[in-house]
KEDOVO-164517 format. One record per atom (N, C-alpha, C): x, y negated, z. Coordinates in pm, whole numbers, plus 50000, padded with zeros to 5 digits. Each point is the difference from the previous one (the first is absolute). Layout:
<rs>
XYZ/...
</rs>
This chain:
<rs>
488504928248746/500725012350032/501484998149964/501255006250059/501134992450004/500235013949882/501344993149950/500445006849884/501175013450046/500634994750090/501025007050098/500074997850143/499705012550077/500294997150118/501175012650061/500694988350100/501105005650049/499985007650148/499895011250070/500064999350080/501285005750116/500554993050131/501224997250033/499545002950127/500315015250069/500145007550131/500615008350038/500455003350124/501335003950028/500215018249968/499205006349984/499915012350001/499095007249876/500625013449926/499385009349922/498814998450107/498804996649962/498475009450020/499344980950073/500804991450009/499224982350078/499164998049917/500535000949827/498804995349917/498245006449980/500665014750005/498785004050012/498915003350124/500415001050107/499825000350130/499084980950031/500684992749942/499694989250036/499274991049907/500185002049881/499234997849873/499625006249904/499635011650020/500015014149919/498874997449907/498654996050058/498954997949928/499804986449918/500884991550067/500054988749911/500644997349874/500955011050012/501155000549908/498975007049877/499555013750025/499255003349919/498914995349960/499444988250067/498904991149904/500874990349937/500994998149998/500544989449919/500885007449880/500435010650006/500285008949906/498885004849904/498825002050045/498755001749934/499174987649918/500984987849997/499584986549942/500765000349879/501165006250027/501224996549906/500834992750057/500564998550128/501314992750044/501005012849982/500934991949982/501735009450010/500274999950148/499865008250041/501005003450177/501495003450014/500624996450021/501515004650056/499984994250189/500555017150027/500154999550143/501274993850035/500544992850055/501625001050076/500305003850088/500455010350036/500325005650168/501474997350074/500304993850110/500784991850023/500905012150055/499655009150049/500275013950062/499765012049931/501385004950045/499635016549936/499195011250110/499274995250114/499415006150083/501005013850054/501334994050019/500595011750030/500055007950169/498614994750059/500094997250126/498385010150013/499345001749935/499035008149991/499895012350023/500675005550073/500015014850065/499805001050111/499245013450045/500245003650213/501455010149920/500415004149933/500585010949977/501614999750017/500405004250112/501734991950059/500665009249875/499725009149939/501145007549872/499624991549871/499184991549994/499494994049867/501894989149956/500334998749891/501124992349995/499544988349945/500094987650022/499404990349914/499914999349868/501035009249935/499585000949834/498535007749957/500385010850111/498705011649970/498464989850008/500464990850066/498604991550091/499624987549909/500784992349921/499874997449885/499815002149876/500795017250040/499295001949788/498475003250044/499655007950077/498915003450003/498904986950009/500184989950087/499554989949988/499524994949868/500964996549919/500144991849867/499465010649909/500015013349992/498955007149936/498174998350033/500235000450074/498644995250126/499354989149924/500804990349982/499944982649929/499455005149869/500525005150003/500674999049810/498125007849936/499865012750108/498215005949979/499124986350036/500234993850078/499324991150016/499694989749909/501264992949996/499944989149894/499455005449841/500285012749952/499285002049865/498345002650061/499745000050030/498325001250051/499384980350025/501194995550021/499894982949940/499964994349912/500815007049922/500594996249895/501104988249986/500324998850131/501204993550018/501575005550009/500914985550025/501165000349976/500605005350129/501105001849976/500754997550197/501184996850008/499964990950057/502014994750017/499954999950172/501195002850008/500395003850142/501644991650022/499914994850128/500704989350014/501155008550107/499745008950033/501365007850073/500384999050133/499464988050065/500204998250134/499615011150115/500974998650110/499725013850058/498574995950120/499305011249996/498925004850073/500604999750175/498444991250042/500084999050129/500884989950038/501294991549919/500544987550057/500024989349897/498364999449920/500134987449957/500084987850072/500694991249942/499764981150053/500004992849940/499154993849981/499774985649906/501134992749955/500855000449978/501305000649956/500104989149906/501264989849991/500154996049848/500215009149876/500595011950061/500515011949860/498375002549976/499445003950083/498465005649949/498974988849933/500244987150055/499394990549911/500405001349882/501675000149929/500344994649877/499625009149903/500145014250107/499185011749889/498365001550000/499644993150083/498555000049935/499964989649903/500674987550045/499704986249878/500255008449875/501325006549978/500315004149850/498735014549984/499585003350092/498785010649881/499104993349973/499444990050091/498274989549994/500734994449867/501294988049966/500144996049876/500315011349858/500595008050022/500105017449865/498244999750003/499385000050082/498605008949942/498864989849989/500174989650112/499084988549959/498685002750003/499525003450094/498375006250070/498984987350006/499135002949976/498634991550016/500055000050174/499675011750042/499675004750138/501175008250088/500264995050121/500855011450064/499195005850116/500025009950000/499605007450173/500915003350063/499824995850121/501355003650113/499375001850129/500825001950072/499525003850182/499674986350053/498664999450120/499984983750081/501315001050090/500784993849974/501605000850117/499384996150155/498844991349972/499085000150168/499805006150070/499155014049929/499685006850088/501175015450084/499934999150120/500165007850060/499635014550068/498474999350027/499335007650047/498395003549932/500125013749981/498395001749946/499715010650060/498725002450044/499145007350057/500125005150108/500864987650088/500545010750082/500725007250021/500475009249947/500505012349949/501395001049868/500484986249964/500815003849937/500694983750022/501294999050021/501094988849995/500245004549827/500024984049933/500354999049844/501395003749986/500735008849920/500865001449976/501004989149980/501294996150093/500514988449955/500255000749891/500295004849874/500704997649865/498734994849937/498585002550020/498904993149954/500114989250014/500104992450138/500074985350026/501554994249932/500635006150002/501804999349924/499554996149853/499525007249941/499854996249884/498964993449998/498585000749997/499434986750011/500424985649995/500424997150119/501204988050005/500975000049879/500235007849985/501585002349909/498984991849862/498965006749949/499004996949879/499654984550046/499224998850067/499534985149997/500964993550012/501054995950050/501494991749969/500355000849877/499845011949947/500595000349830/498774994649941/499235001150015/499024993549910/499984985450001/500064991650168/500234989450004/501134995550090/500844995549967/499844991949856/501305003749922/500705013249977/500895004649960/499665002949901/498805007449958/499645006949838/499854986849886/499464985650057/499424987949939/501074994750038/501584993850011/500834992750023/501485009249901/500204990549886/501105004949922/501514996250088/499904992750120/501245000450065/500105009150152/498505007050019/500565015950064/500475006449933/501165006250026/500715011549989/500084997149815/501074988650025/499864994649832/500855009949888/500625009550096/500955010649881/499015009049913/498755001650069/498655008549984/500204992349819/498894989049982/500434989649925/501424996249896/501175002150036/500764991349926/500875012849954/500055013950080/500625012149961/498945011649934/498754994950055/498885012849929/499114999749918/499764986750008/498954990649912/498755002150031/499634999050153/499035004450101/499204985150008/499224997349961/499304986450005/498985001450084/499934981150048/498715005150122/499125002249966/498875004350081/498715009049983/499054993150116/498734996949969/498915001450104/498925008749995/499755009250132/499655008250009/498864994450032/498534999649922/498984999850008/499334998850155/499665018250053/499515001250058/501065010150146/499885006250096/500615004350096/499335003550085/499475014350006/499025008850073/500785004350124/499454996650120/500775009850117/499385010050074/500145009650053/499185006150078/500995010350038/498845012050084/499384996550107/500454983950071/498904995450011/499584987850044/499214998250164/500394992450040/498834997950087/499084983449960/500374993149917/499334989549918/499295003049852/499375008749996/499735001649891/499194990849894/500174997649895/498924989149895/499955003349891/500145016149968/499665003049889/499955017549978/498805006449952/499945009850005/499475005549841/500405012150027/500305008749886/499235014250014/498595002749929/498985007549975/500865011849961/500155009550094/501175014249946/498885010650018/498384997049983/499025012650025/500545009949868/499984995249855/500375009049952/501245008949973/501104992150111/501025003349946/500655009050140/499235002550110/500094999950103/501265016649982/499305009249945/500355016749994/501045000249926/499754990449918/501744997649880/500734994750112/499864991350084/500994993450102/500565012750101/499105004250069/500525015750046/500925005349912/499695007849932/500955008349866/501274991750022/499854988349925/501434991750031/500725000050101/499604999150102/500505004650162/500315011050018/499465007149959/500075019150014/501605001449928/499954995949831/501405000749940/501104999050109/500264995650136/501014996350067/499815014350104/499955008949959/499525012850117/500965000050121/501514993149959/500575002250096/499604990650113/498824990450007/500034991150083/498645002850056/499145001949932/498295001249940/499395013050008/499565008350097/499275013449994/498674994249964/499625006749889/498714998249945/498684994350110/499665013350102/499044991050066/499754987050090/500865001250071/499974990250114/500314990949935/500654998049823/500294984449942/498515005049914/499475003550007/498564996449951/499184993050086/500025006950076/498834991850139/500654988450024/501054994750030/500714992950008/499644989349963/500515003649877/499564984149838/498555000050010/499245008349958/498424997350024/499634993350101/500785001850133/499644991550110/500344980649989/501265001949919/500814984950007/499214993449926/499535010749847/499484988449900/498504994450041/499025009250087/499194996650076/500044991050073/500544995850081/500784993850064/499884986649932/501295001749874/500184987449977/499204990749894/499075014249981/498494990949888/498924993050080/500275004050137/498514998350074/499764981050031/501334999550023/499634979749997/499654996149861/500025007349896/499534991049866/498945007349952/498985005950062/499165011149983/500405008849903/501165005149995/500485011149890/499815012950064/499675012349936/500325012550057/501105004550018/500914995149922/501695006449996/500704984049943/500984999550060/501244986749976/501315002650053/500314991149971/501994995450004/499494987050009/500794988250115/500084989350039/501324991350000/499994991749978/501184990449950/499904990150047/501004993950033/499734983750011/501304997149857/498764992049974/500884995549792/500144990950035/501324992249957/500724991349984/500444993449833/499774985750016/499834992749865/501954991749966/500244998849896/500884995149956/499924991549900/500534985949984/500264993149894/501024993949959/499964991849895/501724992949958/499904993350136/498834988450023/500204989650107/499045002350099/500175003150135/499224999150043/499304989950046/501054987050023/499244991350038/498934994549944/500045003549836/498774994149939/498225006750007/500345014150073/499075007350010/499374992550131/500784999850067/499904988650166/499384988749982/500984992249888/499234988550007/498434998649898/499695008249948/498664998049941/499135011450103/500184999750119/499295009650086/499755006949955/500555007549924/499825021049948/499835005150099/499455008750007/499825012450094/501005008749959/501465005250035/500795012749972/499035008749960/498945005650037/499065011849994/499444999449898/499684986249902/499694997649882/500874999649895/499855010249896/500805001649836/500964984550019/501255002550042/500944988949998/500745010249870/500654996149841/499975004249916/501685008649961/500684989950119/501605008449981/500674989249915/499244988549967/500454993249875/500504987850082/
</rs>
């Protein structure tokens, strides 16, 4: 069970919407959670009189009910809503939070996917940051001559990040038993009212986590495709490791 996990998505309400139940079984182990939100979701209104401050505080209050029902942290990275891009500025500020907090685990968006159910195109700032995360992780977070001022002005040392959960996925290889945590995952979703009317995000999630337990015979899940990290990879390569097998971070 990881000691800290980080998780890194573009909007107040991605973490829980997208890992809501996982978060709370890993909070229920004893991991430390801190969210990072790359966005102040200032783009979250139908409401043309809403002013973007009004649309952010309310937001970040929103967070703020949420995240104490985690018992997590929240740092928010400020970038504006609706025109993220994978950016060098957005890499160097993710490298410097992954090295400040130094996570076992990160969760982030699959930057792959595009389309789910039909019915919904992925928000570009999901795939924006996604990308933006896996570049910082490799090989910017593990290399003391990326963004060496991080290092020689902050005293930001490199870091390897264990493990690296993505989802929604359409590759999934790892799933996460959220039967008991399923109604706490709602609630968590609900905290965001400005986004979230109680019913239709009930039926909703009950439908997804159904959904996404049914390939691992689960009643309720969250699906991932997890991703492995080490000092070397080639040595994991060359003794034919399986990535999918406990490669140690060491």
């Amino acid at each position: 069970m990881p000691d800290h996990v980080l998780t890194i998505f573009a909007h107040p309400d991605d973490a829980e919407t997208m890992a809501g139940g996982s978060l709370l079984h890993l909070a229920s182990a004893g991991a430390r959670l801190t969210l990072c939100i790359v966005t102040d979701g200032d783009k979250g209104t139908d409401d043309e009189t809403d002013s973007a401050a009004a649309v952010i505080a309310r937001r970040r209050q929103e967070q703020a009910r949420s995240a104490a029902r985690l018992g997590a942290e929240v740092v928010y990275l400020g970038f504006e809503d609706g025109l993220v891009q994978p950016t060098l500025e957005l890499r160097k500020a993710l490298v410097r939070v992954i090295r400040q907090l130094r996570p076992d685990v990160i969760l982030t968006h699959d930057p792959t996917v595009w389309f789910r159910h039909d019915v919904y195109i992925n928000h570009p700032d999901h795939r924006a940051v996604g990308q933006a995360v896996l570049e910082a992780v490799y090989p910017a977070v593990k290399k003391p001559r990326t963004f060496p001022e991080l290092l020689e002005r902050e005293g930001l040392t490199p870091h390897v990040v264990r493990e690296i959960w993505v989802g929604p996925t359409d590759h999934p290889n790892h799933w996460v038993d959220i039967s008991r945590h399923l109604e706490d995952k709602i609630e968590l979703i609900c905290e965001h009212a400005s986004q979230f009317p109680p019913e239709p995000t009930r039926a909703a999630f009950t439908r997804l986590a159904r959904e996404a337990g049914a390939p691992a015979g689960l009643a309720a899940a969250e699906s991932f495709r997890r991703l492995y990290q080490v000092r070397q990879t080639v040595r994991v390569l060359a003794g034919g490791g399986d990535a999918g097998v406990a490669p140690t971070g060491q």
